[in-house]
C-alpha positions as CSV (number, residue, x, y, z in Angstrom):
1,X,-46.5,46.8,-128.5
2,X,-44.0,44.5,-129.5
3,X,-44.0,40.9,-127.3
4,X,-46.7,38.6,-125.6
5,X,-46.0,40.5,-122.2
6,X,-47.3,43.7,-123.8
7,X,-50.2,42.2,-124.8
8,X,-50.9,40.9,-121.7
9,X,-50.2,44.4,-120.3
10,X,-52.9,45.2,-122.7
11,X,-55.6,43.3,-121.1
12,X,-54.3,44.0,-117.7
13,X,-55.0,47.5,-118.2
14,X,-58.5,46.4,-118.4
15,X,-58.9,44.0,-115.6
16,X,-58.5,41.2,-117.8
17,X,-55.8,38.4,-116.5
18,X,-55.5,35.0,-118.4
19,X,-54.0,32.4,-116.7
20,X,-55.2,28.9,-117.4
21,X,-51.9,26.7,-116.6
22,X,-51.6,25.8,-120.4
23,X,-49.8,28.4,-122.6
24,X,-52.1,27.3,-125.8
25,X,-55.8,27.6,-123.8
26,X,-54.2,31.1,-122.7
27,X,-53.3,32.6,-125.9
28,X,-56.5,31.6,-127.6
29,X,-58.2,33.0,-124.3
30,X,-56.3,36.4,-125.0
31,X,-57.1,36.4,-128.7
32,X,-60.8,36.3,-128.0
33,X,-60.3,39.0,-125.0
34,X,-58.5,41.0,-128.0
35,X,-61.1,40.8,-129.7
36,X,-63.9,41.7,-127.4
37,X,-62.1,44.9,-126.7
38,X,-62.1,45.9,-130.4
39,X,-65.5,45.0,-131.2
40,X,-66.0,47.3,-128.2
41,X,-64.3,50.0,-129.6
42,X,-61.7,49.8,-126.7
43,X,-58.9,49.9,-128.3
44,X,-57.4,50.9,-132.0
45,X,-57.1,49.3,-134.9
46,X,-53.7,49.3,-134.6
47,X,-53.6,48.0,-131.2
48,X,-55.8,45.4,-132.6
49,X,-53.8,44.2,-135.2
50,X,-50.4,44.2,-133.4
51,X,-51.7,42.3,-130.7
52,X,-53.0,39.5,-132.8
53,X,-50.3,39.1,-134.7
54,X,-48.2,39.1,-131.3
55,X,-50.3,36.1,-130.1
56,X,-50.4,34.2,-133.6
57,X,-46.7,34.3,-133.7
58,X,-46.7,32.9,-130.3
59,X,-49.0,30.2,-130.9
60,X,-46.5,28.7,-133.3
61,X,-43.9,28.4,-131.3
């Protein structure tokens, strides 16, 4: 996993699909989806981590 279309690859392979018309709302909207699945034990720790960082590097741009 290496960009913010991965990530939302992520949560589509879950049935998860963000789209709220403002890029901000959405990425904090995937960060808690993220987190949901790992506090689920849906996905690794690795997966986890990449992914938020993915999406915190996003947010600042």
């Amino acid at each position: 996993m290496n960009s913010f279309i991965d990530v939302q690859k992520l949560l589509k392979s879950f049935g998860v699909f963000v789209y709220l018309g403002d890029r901000d709302s959405d990425i904090l909207l995937m960060e808690e989806e993220v987190k949901e699945l790992y506090k689920n034990n849906l996905i690794s720790t690795d997966e986890f981590q990449k992914a938020l960082l993915i999406l915190r590097t996003e947010k600042k741009s």
